[in-house]
C-alpha positions in Angstrom: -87.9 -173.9 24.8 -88.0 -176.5 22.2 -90.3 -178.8 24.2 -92.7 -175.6 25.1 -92.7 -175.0 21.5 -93.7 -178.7 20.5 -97.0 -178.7 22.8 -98.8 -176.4 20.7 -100.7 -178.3 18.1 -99.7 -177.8 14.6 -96.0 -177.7 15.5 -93.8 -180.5 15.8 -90.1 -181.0 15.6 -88.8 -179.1 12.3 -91.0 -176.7 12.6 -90.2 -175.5 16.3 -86.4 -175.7 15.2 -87.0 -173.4 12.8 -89.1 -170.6 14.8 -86.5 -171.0 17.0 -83.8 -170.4 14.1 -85.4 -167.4 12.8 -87.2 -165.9 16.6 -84.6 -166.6 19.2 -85.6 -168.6 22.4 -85.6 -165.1 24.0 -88.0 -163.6 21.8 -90.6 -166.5 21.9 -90.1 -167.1 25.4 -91.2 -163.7 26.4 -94.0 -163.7 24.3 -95.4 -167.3 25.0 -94.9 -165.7 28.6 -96.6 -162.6 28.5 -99.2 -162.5 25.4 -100.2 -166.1 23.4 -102.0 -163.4 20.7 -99.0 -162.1 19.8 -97.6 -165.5 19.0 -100.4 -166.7 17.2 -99.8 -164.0 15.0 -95.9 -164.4 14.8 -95.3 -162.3 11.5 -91.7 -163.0 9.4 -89.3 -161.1 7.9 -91.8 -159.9 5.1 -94.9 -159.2 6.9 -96.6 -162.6 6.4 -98.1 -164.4 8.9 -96.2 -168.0 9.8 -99.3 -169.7 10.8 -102.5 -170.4 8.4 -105.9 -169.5 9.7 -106.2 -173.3 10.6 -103.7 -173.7 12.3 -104.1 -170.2 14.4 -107.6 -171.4 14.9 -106.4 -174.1 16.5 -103.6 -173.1 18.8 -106.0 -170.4 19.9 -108.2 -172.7 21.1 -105.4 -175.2 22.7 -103.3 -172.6 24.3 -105.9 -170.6 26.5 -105.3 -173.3 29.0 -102.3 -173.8 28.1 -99.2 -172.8 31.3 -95.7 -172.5 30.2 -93.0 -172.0 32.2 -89.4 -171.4 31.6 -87.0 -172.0 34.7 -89.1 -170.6 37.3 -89.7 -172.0 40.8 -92.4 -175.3 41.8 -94.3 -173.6 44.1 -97.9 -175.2 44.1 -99.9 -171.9 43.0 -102.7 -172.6 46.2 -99.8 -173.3 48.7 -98.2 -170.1 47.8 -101.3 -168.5 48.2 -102.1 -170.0 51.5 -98.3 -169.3 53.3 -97.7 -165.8 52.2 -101.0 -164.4 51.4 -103.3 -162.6 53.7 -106.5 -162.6 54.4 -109.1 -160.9 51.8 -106.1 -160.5 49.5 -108.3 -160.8 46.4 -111.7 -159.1 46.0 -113.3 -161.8 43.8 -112.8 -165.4 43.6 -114.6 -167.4 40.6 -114.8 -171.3 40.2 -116.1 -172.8 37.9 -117.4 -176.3 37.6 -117.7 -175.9 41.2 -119.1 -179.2 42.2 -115.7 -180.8 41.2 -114.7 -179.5 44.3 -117.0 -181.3 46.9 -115.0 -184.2 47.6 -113.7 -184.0 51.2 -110.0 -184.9 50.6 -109.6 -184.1 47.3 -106.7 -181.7 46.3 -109.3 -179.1 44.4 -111.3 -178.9 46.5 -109.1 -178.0 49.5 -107.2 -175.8 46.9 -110.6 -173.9 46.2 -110.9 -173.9 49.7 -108.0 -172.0 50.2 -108.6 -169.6 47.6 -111.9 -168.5 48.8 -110.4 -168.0 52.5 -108.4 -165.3 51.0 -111.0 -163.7 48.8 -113.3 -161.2 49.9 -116.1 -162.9 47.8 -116.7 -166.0 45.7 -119.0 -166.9 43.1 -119.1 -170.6 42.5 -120.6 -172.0 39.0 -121.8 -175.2 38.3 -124.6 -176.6 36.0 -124.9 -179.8 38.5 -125.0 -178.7 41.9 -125.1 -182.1 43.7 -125.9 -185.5 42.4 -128.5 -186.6 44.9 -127.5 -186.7 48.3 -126.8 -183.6 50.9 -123.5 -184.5 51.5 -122.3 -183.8 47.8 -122.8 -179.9 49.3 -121.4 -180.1 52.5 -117.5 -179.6 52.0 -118.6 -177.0 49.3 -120.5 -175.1 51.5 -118.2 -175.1 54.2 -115.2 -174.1 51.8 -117.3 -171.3 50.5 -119.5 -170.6 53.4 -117.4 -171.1 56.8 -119.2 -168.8 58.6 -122.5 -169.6 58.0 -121.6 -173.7 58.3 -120.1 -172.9 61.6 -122.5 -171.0 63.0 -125.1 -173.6 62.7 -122.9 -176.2 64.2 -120.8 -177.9 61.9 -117.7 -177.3 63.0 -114.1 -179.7 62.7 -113.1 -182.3 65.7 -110.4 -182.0 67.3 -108.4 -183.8 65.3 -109.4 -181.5 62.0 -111.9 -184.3 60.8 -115.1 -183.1 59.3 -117.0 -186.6 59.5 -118.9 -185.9 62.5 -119.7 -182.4 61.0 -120.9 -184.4 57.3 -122.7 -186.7 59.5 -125.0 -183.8 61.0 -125.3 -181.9 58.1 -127.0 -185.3 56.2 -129.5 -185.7 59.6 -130.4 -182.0 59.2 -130.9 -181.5 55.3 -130.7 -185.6 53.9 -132.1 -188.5 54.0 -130.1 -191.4 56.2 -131.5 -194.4 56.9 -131.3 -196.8 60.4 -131.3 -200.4 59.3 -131.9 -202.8 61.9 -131.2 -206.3 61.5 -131.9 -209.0 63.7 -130.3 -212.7 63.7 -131.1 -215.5 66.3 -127.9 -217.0 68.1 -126.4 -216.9 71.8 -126.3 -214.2 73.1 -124.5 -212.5 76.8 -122.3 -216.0 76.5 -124.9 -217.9 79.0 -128.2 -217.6 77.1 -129.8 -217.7 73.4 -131.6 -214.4 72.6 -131.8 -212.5 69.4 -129.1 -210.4 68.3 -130.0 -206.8 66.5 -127.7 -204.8 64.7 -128.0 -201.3 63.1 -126.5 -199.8 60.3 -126.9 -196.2 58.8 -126.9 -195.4 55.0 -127.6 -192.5 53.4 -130.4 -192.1 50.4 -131.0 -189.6 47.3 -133.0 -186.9 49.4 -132.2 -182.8 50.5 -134.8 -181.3 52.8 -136.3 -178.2 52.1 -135.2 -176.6 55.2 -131.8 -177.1 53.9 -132.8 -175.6 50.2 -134.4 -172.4 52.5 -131.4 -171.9 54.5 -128.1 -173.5 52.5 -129.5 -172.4 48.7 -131.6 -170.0 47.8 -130.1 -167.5 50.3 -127.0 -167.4 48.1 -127.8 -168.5 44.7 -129.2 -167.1 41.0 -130.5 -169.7 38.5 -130.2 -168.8 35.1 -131.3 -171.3 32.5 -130.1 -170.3 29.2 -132.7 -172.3 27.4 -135.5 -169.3 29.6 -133.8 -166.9 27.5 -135.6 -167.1 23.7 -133.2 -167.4 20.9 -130.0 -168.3 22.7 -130.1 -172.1 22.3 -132.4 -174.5 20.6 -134.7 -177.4 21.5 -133.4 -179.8 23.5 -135.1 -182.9 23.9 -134.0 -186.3 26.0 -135.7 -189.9 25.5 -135.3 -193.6 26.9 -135.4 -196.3 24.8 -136.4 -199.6 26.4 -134.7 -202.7 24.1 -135.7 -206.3 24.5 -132.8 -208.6 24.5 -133.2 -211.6 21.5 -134.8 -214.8 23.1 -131.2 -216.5 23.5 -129.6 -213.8 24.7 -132.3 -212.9 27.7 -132.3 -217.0 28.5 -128.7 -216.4 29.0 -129.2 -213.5 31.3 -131.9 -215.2 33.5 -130.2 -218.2 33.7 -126.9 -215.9 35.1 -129.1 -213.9 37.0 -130.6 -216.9 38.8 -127.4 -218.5 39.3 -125.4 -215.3 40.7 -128.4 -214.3 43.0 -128.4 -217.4 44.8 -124.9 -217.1 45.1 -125.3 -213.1 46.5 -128.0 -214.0 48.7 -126.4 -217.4 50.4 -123.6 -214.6 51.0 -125.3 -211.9 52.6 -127.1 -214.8 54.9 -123.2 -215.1 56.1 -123.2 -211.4 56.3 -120.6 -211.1 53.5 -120.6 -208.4 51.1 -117.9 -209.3 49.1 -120.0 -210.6 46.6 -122.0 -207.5 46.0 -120.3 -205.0 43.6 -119.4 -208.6 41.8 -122.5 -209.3 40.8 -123.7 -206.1 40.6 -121.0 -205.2 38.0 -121.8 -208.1 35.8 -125.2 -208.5 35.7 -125.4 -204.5 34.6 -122.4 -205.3 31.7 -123.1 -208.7 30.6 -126.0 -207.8 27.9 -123.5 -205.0 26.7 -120.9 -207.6 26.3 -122.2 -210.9 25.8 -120.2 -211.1 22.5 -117.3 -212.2 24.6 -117.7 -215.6 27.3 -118.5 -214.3 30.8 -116.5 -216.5 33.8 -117.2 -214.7 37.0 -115.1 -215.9 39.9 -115.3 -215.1 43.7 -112.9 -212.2 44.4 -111.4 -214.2 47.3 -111.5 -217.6 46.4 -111.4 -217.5 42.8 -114.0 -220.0 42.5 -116.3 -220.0 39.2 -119.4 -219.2 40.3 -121.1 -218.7 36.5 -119.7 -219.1 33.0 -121.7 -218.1 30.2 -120.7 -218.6 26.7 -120.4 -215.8 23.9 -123.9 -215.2 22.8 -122.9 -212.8 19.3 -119.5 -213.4 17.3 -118.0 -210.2 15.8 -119.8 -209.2 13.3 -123.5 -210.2 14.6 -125.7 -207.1 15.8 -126.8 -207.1 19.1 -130.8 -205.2 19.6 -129.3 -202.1 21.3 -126.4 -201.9 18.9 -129.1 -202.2 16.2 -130.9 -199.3 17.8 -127.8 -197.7 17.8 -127.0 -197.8 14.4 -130.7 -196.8 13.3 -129.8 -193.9 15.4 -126.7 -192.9 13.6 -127.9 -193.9 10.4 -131.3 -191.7 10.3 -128.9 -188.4 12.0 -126.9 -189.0 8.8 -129.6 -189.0 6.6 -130.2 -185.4 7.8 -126.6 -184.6 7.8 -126.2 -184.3 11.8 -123.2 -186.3 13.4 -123.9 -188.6 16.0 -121.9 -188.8 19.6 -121.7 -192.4 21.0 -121.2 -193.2 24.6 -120.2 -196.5 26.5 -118.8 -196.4 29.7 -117.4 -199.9 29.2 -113.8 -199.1 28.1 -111.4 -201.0 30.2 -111.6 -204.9 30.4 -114.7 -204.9 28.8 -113.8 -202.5 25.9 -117.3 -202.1 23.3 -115.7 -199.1 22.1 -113.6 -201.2 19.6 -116.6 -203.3 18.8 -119.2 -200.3 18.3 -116.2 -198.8 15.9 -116.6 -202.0 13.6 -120.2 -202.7 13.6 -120.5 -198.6 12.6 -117.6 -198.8 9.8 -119.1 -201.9 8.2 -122.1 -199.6 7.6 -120.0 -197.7 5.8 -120.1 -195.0 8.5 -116.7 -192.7 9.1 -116.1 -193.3 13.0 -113.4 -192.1 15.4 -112.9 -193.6 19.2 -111.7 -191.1 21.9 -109.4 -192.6 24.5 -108.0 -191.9 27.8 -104.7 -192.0 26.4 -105.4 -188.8 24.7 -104.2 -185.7 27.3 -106.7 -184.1 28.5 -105.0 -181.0 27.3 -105.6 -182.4 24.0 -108.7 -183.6 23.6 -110.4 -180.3 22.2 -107.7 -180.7 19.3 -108.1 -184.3 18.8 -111.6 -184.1 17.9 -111.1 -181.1 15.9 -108.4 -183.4 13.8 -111.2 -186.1 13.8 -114.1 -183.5 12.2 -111.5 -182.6 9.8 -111.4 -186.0 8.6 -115.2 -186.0 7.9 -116.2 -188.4 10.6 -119.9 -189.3 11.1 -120.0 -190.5 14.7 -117.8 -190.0 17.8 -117.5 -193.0 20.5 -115.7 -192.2 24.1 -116.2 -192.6 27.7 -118.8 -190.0 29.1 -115.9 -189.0 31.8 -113.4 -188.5 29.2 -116.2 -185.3 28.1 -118.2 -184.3 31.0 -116.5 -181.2 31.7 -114.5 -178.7 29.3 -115.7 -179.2 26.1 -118.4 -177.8 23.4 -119.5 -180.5 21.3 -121.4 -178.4 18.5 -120.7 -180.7 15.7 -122.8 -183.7 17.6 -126.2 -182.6 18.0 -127.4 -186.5 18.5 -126.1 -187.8 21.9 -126.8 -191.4 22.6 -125.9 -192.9 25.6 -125.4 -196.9 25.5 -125.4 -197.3 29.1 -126.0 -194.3 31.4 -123.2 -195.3 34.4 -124.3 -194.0 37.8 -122.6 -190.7 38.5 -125.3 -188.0 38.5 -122.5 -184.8 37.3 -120.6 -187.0 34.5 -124.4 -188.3 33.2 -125.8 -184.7 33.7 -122.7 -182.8 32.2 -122.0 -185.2 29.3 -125.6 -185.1 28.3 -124.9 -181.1 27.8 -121.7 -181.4 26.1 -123.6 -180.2 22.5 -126.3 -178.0 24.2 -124.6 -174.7 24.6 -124.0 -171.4 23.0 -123.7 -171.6 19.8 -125.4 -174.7 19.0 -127.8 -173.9 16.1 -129.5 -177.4 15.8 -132.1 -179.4 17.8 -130.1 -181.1 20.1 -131.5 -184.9 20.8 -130.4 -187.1 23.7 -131.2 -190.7 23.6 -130.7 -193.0 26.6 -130.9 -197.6 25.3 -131.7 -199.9 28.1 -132.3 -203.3 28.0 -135.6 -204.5 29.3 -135.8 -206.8 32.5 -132.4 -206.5 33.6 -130.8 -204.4 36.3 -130.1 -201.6 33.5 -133.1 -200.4 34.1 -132.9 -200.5 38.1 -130.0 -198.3 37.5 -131.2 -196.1 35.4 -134.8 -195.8 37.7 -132.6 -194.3 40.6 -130.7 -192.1 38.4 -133.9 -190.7 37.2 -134.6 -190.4 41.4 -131.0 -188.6 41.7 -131.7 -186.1 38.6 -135.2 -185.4 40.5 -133.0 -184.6 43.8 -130.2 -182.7 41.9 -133.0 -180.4 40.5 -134.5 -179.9 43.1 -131.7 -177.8 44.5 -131.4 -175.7 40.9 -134.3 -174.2 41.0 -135.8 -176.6 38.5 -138.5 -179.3 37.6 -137.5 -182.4 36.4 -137.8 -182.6 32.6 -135.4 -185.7 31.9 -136.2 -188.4 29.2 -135.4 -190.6 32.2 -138.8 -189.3 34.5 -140.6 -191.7 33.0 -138.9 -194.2 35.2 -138.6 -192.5 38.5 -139.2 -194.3 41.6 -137.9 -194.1 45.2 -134.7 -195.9 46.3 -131.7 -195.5 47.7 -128.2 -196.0 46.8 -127.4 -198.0 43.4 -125.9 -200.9 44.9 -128.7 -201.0 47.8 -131.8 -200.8 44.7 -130.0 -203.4 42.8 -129.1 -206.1 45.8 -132.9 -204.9 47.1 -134.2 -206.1 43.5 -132.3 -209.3 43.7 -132.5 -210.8 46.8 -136.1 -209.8 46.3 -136.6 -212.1 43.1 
């Protein structure tokens, strides 16, 4: 009971011994158990309430999804559901964030899809639907729609698999594509001949047989922004930075060096090389303020050093833009929300935090080591500080939390999953938001930022498709066709 009591926020050790003092574990059991209201509006002796309108605010808010539990069973809720249940147990089945739950093997999703086998109905919600390709629908449609999936033909091996079944739903509603390759060598062990090889891959693309017969049939589009008054503007830009001289000399000269590695590799038909350079030629002008030694994964053979191009305290161009950003939203008393998906081995969340509190900005950092469960609570602790801007992660956001209190979003780099770039761009654009809400996207001209962020203006243009939309992202203005990320970016350098 203690330990139940000491996950709500507010409460730590003292305070839960003495609830549990002057309640009894009984008492508070039963009512964290049966009606979190009643808690939050525990009442002593006297008739005054125990907790302030703070901190009932805030357990409010913490506790909805809040689960405690005191002695029962471990039953997994889903597997419980599917052993003992029947069929059509439940009349309605809703999911929400529903395209959390396309992943083929993924424990949600075959959770959801056990749920909706024993509902008579289900209503799925989502604000992303897919991220660009057909096969981000497929295990959703067939959780939700078995039937209908079946019926035209996607239907399990033998084994259970569904990879054959994925397979013909991308050739029916995607986009695959054959490569052929052919290499001169021996060939049928007696003679030289030319050897041809074919691939498949599969590119940002859904048909609109499979919008006529997989979407519209079964969905309702509502855009709150149709309906006047509910939420306010909303407007998204891209920002194209050039690098300083030095700093793009640098990156050519690492460009040039790691593309004739990539391409001497993929003569020898080795890919190993690929999400290599890929990964550092899209970081490096983010975090050139640190040297760059890139070493074959295998090997561990330098291929490239470069040198720290900025100390600590010098301003890189995009953090300049950054900080302009902040500074002007400040001016006009709006707080700013910072994102970087570089916060692992190439941490620029620590660095961002010290260029912005040397301009005497009040700054927090969001980290994954702050539960999920807690994250809500965290950042109201952080507003209640008076901070100015807010740096995390985009996936540490995407999903579960209003961000009123930021109505300036600015990404620093944009990653390359379509839902997390999509949802996080949302976080402050909801009900309730009373400001202009203003996106920013900073890229850095003539590198492979800006490759990225062209076919993640192609998946946006995909993923709207399907939600009964036309594309109005600040990223449009780069849109072009391509395929996957990896495949635009080795296409662009091997190209060079």
């Amino acid at each position: 009971m203690l330990r139940a009591l000491k996950r709500i926020p507010t409460i730590g050790e003292v305070t839960a011994q003495k609830l549990m003092k002057t309640f009894g574990d009984g008492f508070l059991a039963s009512m964290l158990g049966d009606n979190l209201h009643n808690f939050i509006n525990l009442m002593d002796d006297r008739g005054e309430l125990v907790f302030s309108d703070r901190q009932a605010q805030r357990m409010e808010r913490a506790m909805s999804s809040m689960e405690f539990g005191f002695g029962e069973g471990g039953y997994q809720p889903s597997e419980y559901v599917k052993r003992y249940l029947p069929q059509c147990t439940f009349d309605l089945l809703i999911a929400d964030e529903a395209h959390e739950y396309k992943t083929g093997g993924s424990a949600q999703g075959q959770a959801m899809g056990v749920l909706a086998a024993k509902a008579r109905k289900t209503v799925l919600l989502t604000g992303t639907l897919m991220g660009g390709y057909a096969d981000d629908l497929f295990h959703l449609l067939f959780r939700a729609l078995p039937g209908r999936m079946i019926e035209d033909g996607y239907r399990p091996s033998g084994t259970g698999s569904m990879s054959a079944a994925a397979m013909a739903f991308m050739r029916d509603h995607g986009v695959l594509k054959d490569i052929y390759s052919e290499s001169d060598g021996p060939a049928h062990k007696t003679a030289k001949g030319s050897k041809v090889t074919v691939r498949t891959v599969k590119a940002p693309g859904f048909g609109p047989k499979g919008v006529l017969r997989c979407i519209l049939p079964y969905t309702v589009f509502l855009k709150l922004r149709d309906i006047g008054g509910v939420l306010p503007p909303y407007d998204e830009e891209f920002r194209e930075i050039a690098m300083d001289a030095e700093q793009a000399d640098a990156y050519r000269d690492l460009s040039v060096r790691l593309t004739a590695e990539l391409k001497e590799a993929l003569r020898k038909r080795d890919t190993t090389l690929l999400g290599v350079v890929l990964n550092v030629l899209l970081a490096w002008p983010d975090c050139c303020f640190r040297a760059e030694a890139v070493r074959h994964p295998r090997t561990r053979q330098t291929l490239a050093f470069t040198p720290a191009q900025f100390n600590e305290l010098e301003i890189m161009p995009k953090e300049r833009e950054m900080l302009d950003i902040c500074r002007a939203e400040k001016a006009e008393g709006r707080k700013t929300l910072v994102y970087s998906v570089y916060t692992g081995t190439r941490d620029t969340t620590s660095r961002l935090k010290v260029l912005l509190e040397q301009e005497g900005f009040n700054v927090a950092v969001l980290r994954a080591s702050v539960d999920a469960s807690r994250r809500e609570d965290w950042i109201a602790e952080q507003l209640d500080r008076g901070i100015d801007v807010l740096i995390t992660n985009p996936e540490l956001v995407k999903t579960g939390l209003d961000l009123l209190e930021f109505p300036t979003i600015v990404f620093m780099q944009s990653g390359w999953n379509i839902y997390t770039l999509q949802q996080a761009a949302r976080r402050s654009w909801r009900i309730g938001q009373k400001q202009p809400v203003k996106v920013v996207y900073l890229g850095y001209a003539a590198t492979s930022q800006m490759t990225c962020l062209s076919l993640m203006a192609k998946k946006i243009l995909v993923s709207q498709s399907t939600s009964g939309d036309v594309p109005e992202s600040g990223l449009d203005v780069l849109n072009q066709d391509g395929d996957s990320i990896e495949v635009a970016l080795a296409r662009q350098l091997v190209a060079a």
